[in-house]
C-alpha positions as a Markdown table, in Angstrom:
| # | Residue | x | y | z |
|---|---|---|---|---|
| 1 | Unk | 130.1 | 204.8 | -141.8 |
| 2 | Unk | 131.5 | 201.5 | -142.9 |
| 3 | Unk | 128.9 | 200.2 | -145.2 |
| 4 | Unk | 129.4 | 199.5 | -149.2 |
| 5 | Unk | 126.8 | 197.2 | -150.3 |
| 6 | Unk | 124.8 | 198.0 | -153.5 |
| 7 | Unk | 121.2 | 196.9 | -152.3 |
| 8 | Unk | 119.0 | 196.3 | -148.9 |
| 9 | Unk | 118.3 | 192.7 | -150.3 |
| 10 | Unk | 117.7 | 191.0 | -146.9 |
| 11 | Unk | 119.4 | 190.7 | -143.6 |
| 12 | Unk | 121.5 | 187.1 | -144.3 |
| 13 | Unk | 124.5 | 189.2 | -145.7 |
| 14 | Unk | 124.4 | 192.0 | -143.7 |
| 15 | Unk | 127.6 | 191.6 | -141.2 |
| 16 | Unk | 127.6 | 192.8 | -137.3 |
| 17 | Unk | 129.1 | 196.1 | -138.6 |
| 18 | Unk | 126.4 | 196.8 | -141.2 |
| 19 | Unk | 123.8 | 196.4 | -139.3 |
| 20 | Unk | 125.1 | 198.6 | -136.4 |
| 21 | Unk | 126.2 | 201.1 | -139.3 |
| 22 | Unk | 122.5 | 201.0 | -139.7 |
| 23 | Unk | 121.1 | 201.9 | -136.4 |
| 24 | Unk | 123.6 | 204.4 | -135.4 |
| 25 | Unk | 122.5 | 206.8 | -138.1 |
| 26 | Unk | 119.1 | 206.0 | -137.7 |
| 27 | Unk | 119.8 | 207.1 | -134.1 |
| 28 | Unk | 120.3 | 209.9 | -135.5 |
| 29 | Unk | 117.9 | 210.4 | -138.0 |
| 30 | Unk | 115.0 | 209.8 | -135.0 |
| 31 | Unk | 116.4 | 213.3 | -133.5 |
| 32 | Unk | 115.7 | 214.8 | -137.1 |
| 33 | Unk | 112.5 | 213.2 | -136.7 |
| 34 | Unk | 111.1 | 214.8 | -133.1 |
| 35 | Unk | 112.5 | 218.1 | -134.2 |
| 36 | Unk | 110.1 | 221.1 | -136.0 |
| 37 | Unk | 112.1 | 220.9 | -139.3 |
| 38 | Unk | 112.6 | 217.5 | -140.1 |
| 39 | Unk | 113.8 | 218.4 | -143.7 |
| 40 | Unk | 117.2 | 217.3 | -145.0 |
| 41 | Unk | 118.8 | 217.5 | -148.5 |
| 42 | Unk | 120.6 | 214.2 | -148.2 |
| 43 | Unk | 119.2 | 212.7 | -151.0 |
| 44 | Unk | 118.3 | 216.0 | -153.1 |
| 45 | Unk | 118.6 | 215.6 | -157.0 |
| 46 | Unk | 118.0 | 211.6 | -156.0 |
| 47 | Unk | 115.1 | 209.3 | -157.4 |
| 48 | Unk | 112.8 | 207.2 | -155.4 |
| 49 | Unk | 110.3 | 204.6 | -157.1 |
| 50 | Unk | 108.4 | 202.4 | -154.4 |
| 51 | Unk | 106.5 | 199.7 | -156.4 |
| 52 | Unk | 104.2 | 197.1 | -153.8 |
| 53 | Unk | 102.8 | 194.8 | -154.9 |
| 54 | Unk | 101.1 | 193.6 | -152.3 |
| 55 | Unk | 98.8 | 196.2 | -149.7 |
| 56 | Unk | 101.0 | 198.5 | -147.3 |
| 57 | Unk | 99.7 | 201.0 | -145.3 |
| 58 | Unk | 102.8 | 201.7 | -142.8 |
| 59 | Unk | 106.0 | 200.2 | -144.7 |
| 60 | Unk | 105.2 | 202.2 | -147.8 |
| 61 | Unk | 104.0 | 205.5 | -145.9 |
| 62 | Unk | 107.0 | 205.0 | -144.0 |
| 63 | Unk | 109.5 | 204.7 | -146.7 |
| 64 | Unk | 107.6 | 207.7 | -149.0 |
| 65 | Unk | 107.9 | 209.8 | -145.6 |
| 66 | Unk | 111.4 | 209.1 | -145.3 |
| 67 | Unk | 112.3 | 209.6 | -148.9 |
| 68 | Unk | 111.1 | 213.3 | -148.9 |
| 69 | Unk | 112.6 | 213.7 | -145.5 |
| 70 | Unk | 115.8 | 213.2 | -146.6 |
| 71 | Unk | 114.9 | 215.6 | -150.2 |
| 72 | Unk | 114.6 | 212.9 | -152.6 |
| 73 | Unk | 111.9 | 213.0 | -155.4 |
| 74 | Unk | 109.4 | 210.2 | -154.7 |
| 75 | Unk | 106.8 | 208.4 | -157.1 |
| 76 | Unk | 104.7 | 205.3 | -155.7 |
| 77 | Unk | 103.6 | 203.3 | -158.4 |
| 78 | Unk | 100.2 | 202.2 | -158.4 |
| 79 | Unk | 100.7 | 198.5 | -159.1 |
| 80 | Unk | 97.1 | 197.9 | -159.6 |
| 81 | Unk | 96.9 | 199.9 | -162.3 |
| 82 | Unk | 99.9 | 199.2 | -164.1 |
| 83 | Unk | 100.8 | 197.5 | -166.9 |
| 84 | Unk | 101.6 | 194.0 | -165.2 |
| 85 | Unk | 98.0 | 194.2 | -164.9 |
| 86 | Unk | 98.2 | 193.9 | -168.2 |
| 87 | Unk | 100.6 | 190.7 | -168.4 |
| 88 | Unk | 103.8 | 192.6 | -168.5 |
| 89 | Unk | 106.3 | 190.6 | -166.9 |
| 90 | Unk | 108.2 | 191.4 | -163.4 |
| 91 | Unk | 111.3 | 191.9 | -165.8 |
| 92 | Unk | 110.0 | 194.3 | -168.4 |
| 93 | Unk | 108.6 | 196.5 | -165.6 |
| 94 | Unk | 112.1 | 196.8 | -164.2 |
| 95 | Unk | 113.6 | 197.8 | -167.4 |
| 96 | Unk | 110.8 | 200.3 | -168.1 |
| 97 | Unk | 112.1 | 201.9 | -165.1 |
| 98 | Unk | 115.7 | 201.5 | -165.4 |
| 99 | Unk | 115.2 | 203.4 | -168.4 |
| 100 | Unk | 114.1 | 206.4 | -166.4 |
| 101 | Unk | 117.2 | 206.3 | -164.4 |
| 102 | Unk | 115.8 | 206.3 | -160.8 |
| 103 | Unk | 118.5 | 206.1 | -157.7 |
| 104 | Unk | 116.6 | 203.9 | -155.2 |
| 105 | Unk | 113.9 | 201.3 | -156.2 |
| 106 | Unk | 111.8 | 200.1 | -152.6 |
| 107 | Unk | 109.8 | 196.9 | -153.6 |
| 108 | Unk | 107.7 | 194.0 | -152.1 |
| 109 | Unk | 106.2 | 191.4 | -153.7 |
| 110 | Unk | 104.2 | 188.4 | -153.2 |
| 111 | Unk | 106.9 | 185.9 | -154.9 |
| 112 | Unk | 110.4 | 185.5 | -152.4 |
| 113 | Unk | 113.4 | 186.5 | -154.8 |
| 114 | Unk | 111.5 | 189.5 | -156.4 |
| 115 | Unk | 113.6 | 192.3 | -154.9 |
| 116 | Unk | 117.1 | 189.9 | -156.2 |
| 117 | Unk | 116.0 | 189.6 | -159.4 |
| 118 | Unk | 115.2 | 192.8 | -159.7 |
| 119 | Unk | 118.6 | 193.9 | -158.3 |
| 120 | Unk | 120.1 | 192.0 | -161.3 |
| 121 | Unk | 118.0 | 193.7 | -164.1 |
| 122 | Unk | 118.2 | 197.9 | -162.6 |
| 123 | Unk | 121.3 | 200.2 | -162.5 |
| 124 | Unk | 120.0 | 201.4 | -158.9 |
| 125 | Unk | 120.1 | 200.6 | -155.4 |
| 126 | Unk | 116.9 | 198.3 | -154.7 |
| 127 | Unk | 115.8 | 197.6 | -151.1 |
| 128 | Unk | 113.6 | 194.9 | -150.2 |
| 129 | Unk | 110.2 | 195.9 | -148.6 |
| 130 | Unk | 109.0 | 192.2 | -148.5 |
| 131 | Unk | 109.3 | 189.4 | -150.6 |
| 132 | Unk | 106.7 | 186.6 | -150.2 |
| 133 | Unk | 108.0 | 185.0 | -147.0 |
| 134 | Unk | 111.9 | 185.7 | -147.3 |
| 135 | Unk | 112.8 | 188.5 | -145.8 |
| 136 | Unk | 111.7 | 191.5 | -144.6 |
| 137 | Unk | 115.0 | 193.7 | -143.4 |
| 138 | Unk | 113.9 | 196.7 | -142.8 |
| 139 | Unk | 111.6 | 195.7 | -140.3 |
| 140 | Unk | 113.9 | 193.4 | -138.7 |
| 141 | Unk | 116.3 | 196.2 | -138.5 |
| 142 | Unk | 113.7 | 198.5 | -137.0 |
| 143 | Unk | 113.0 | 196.0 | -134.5 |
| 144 | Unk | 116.5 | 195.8 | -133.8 |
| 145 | Unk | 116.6 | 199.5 | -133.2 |
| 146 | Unk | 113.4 | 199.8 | -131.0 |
| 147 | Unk | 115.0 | 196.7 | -128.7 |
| 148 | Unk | 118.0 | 198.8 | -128.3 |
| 149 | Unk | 116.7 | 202.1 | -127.4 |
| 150 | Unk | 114.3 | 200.0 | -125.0 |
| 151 | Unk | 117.1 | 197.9 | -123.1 |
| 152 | Unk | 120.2 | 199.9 | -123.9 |
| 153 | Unk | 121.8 | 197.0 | -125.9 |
| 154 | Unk | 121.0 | 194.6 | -128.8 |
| 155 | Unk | 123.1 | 191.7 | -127.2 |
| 156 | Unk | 122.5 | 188.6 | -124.8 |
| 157 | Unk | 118.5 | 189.3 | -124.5 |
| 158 | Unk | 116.4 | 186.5 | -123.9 |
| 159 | Unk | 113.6 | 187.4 | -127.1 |
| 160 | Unk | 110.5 | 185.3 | -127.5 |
| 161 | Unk | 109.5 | 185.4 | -131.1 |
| 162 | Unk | 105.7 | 184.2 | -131.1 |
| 163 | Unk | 102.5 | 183.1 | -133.3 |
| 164 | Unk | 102.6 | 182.5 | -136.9 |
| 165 | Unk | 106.5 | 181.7 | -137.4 |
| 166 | Unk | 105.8 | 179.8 | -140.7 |
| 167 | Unk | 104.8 | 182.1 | -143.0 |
| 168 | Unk | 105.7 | 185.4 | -141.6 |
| 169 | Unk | 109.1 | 186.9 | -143.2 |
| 170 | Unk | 109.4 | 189.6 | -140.4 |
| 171 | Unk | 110.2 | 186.4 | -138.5 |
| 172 | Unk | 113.0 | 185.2 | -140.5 |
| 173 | Unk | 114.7 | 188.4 | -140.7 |
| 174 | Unk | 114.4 | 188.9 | -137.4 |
| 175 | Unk | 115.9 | 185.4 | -136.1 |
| 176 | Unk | 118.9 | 186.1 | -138.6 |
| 177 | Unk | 119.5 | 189.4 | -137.9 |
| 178 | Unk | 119.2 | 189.3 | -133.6 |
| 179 | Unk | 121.2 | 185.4 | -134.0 |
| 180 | Unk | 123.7 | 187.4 | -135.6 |
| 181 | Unk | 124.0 | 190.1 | -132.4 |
| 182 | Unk | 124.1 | 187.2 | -129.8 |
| 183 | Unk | 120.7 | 186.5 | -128.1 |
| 184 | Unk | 119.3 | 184.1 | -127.3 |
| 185 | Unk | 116.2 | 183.0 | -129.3 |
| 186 | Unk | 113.0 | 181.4 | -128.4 |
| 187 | Unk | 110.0 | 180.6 | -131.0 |
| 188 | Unk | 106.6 | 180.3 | -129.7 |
| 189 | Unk | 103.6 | 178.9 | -131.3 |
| 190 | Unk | 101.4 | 176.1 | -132.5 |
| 191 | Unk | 103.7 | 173.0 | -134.3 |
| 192 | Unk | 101.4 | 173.7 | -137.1 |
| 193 | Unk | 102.8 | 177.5 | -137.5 |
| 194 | Unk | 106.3 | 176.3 | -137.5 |
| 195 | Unk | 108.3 | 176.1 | -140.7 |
| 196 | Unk | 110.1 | 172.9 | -141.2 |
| 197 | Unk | 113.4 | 172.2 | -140.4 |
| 198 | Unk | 113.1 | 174.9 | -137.3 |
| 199 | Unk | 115.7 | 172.8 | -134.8 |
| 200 | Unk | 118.0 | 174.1 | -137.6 |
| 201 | Unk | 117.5 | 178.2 | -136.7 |
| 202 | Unk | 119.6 | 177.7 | -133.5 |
| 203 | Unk | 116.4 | 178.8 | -131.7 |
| 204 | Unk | 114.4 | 177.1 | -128.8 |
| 205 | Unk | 110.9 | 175.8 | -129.6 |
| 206 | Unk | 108.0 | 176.3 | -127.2 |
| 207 | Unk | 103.9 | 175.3 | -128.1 |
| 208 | Unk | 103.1 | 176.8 | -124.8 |
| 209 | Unk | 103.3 | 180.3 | -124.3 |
| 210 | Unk | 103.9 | 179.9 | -120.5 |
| 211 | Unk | 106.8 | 178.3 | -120.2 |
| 212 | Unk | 108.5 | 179.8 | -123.5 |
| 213 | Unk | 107.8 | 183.7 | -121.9 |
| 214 | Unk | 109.6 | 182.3 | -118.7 |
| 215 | Unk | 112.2 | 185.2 | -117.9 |
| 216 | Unk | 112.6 | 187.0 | -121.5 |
| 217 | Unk | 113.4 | 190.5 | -122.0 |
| 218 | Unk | 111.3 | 191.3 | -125.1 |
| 219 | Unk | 107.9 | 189.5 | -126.1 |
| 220 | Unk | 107.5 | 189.5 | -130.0 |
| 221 | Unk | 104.3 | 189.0 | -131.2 |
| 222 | Unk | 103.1 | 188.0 | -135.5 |
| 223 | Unk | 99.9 | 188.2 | -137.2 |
| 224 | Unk | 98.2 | 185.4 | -138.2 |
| 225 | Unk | 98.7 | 185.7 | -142.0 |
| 226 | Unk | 95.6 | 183.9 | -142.9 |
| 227 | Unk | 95.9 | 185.4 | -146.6 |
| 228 | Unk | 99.0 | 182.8 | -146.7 |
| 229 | Unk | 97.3 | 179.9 | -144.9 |
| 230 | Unk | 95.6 | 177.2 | -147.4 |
| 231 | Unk | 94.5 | 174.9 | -144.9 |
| 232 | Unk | 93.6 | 174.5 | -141.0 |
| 233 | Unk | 96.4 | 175.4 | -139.1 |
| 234 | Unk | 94.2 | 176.2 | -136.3 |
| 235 | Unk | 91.5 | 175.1 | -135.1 |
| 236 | Unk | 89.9 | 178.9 | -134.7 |
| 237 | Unk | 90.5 | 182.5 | -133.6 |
| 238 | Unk | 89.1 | 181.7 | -130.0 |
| 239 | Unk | 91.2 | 178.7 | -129.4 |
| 240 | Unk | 94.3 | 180.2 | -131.1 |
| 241 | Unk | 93.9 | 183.3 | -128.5 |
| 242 | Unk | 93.1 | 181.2 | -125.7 |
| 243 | Unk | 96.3 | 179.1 | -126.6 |
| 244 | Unk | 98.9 | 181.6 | -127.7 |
| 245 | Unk | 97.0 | 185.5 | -127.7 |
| 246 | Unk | 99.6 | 188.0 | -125.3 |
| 247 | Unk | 97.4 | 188.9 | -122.7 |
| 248 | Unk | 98.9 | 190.2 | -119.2 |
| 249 | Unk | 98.4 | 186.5 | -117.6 |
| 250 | Unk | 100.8 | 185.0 | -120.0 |
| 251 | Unk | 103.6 | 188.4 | -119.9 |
| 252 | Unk | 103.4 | 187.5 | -116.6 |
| 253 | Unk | 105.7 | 184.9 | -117.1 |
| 254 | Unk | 108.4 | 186.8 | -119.2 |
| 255 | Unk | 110.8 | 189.3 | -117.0 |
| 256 | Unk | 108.9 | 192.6 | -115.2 |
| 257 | Unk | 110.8 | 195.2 | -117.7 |
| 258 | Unk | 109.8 | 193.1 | -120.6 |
| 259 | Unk | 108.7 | 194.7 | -123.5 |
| 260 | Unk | 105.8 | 194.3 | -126.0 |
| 261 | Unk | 106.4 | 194.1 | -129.9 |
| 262 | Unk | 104.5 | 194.0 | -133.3 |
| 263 | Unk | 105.0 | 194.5 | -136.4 |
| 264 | Unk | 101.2 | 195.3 | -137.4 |
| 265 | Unk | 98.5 | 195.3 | -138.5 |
| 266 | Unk | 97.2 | 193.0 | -135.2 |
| 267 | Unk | 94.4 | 191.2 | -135.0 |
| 268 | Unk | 93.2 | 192.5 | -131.2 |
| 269 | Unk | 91.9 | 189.9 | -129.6 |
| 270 | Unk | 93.7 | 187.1 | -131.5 |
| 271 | Unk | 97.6 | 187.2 | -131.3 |
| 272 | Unk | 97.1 | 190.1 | -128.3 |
| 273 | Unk | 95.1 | 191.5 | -125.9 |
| 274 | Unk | 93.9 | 195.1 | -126.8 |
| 275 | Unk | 94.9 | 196.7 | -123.6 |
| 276 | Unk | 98.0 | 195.2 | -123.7 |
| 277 | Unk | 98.8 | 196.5 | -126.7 |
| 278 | Unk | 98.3 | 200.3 | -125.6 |
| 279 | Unk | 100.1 | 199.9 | -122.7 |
| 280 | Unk | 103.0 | 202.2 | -122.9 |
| 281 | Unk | 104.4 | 200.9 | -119.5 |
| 282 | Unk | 104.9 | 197.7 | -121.6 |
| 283 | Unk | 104.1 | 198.6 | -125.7 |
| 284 | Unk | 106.7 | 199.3 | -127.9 |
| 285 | Unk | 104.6 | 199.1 | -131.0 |
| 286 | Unk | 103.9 | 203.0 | -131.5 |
| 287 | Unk | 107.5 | 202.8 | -130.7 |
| 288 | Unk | 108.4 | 200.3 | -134.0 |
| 289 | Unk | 106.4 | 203.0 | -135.9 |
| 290 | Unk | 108.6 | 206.1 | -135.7 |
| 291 | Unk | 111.8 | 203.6 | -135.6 |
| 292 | Unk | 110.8 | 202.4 | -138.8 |
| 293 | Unk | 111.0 | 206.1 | -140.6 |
| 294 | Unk | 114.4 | 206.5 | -139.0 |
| 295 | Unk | 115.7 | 203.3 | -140.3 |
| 296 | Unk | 114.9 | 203.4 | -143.2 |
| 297 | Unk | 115.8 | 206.9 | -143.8 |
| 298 | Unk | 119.2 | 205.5 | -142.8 |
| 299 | Unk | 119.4 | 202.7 | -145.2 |
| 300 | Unk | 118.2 | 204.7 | -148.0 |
| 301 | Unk | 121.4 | 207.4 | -146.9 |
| 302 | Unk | 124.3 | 204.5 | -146.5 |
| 303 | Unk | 122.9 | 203.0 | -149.9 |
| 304 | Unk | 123.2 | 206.3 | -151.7 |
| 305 | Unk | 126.7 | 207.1 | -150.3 |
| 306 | Unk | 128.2 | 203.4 | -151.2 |
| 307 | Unk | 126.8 | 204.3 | -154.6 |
| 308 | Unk | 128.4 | 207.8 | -155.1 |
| 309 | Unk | 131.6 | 206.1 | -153.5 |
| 310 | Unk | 131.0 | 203.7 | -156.4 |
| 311 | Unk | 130.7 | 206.0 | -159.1 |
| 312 | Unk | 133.7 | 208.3 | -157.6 |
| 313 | Unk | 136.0 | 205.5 | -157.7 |
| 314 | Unk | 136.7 | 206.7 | -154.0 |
| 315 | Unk | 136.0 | 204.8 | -150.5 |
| 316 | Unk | 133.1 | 206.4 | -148.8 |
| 317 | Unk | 133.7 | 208.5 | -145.6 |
C-alpha cells in the first residue's frame, strides 16, 4: 500500500493513489466485517482517543467500532464534561493528551482548522472527523467506496450532489475528492444554499431538481443543517420539500440504475421521501453505514503503518 502521510486531515491532499490505497483495503476490511469473527490485532498495543465536539451518533460509533476491530485500545472523551468546559483552551487539551502518548487522535469540531492545528501540537496521527464546514474525509471517502461497489467504478459518473451545499462539509469533500477521480459533477439546490464562488468547483449548478437529475448515475442527498443557518434561506420545510425533497417523481429523471445516497441523520419528508429512502432497489444509505466502518478501519491501518515506517526509518510495505 502506497500511502505515507502522517494525518487524515481532509481530502484536498490526498492524491488519486491515496485515496484508492484507501478503498482497496477497506474492500477488504468489509469481508472482515460480514464474517463471525470480525477481530483483528492490527492495531494491538495502539491508542485511540476520539474527542467530538460536536453530537455524533454514527461517525463516532463507527470509528470506536473500528478501533476495537482492528485491537486498538479506545477511550472517547466526553467533551461535555471536560475541562474545556472549564475554559481550557483547544491547545492545552491537546497537550494534556499528547502527554499520555496516544497513537491515533479522531476529532471534530465546530471551528474549520481544529483537526490542523491539532496535528501541529500532538506526536500522533490525527484524523479529521469534521471540522466546522471544511472537510469531512472520511465520509467522503466512504461515499467514494459505496459508489464503487454500487457501479463497479468511481470514474466518469454523472453524480448530482443536492440540498444544503453551503454549509455542509460532507459536500466539499465530496466534490474534491470524486473531481479528483474524473466525474462529472452537478450541485443541486436553492441559490440561497450555495456557497459563493461555486462556478469556481468545476461543477454544474442546477435550482431545479428536474432538470439537474436528468440522466445521473448516483443522487446525493444533504441535510438541511439548520443548527448552521442564521437567517431564512428558505422559505419553509414544505416549500423546501416541494422544491428540492428526493421523492420517486423527481429520481425519475436521473438514469433507472441510479442510486440513492445520505449521509444522515435525514430529515424524512424534507430533503427525501421516506419510502424512498428504504428502498433497497434504489438506497444505498444502510449501505454508507457499514462502508463507513470499513473505511475507516482502513485509514486508521495505512496511518499506523506510515507511522511505524516512520519511526523504523524504513519504507512501508
Amino acid at each position: 500500500m502506497a500511502f505515507a502521510a502522517k494525518h487524515l486531515l481532509g481530502i484536498e491532499p490526498l492524491s488519486k493513489v491515496d485515496i484508492l490505497s484507501i478503498l482497496d483495503l477497506a474492500d477488504q476490511y468489509v469481508s472482515l466485517n460480514r464474517q463471525a469473527n470480525k477481530r483483528s490485532d492490527t492495531l494491538a498495543g495502539l491508542t485511540q482517543i476520539n474527542m467530538f465536539f460536536e453530537n455524533s451518533t454514527r461517525t463516532q460509533a463507527s470509528f470506536e467500532l473500528a478501533g476495537k476491530r482492528l485491537g486498538a485500545d479506545v477511550m472517547n472523551m466526553s467533551m461535555a464534561t471536560s475541562s474545556i468546559k472549564k475554559g481550557e483552551s483547544l491547545i492545552d487539551t491537546a497537550l494534556t493528551l499528547n502527554a499520555m502518548h496516544p497513537d491515533l487522535l479522531v476529532v471534530r469540531h465546530p471551528s474549520a482548522g481544529a483537526a490542523n492545528l491539532l496535528a501541529e501540537k500532538v506526536n500522533c496521527a490525527v484524523i479529521n472527523a469534521g471540522d466546522g464546514q471544511h472537510e469531512h474525509p472520511t465520509q467522503a471517502l466512504l461515499d467514494a467506496l459505496t459508489i464503487r461497489r454500487a457501479k463497479g467504478r468511481l470514474h466518469r459518473l454523472n453524480i448530482a450532489i443536492c440540498g444544503d451545499i453551503a454549509h455542509s462539509r460532507v459536500a466539499r469533500s465530496n466534490i474534491m475528492l470524486l473531481g479528483k477521480m474524473e466525474n462529472r459533477l452537478r450541485l443541486i439546490g436553492p441559490k440561497t444554499l450555495m456557497p459563493a464562488g461555486i462556478e469556481t468547483f468545476g461543477v454544474e449548478v442546477f435550482d431545479d431538481m428536474r432538470k439537474g437529475l436528468r440522466d445521473v448515475d448516483v443522487v446525493m442527498m444533504l441535510r438541511l443543517q439548520k443548527e448552521r443557518m442564521d437567517g431564512g434561506f428558505i422559505p419553509s420545510e414544505r416549500e423546501y420539500y416541494h422544491r428540492f425533497g428526493l421523492d420517486f417523481e423527481k429520481l425519475g429523471h436521473a438514469k433507472p440504475d441510479a442510486i440513492v445516497m445520505h449521509p444522515a441523520p435525514m430529515n424524512r419528508g424534507v430533503e427525501i421521501d421516506g419510502t424512498l429512502a428504504d428502498d433497497i432497489n434504489r438506497s444505498v444509505i444502510q449501505e454508507q453505514v457499514e462502508m463507513g466502518v470499513a473505511v475507516r478501519m482502513a485509514v486508521m491501518d495505512l496511518l499506523a503503518r506510515a507511522r511505524r515506517a516512520s519511526e523504523d526509518g524504513g519504507v512501508m510495505a
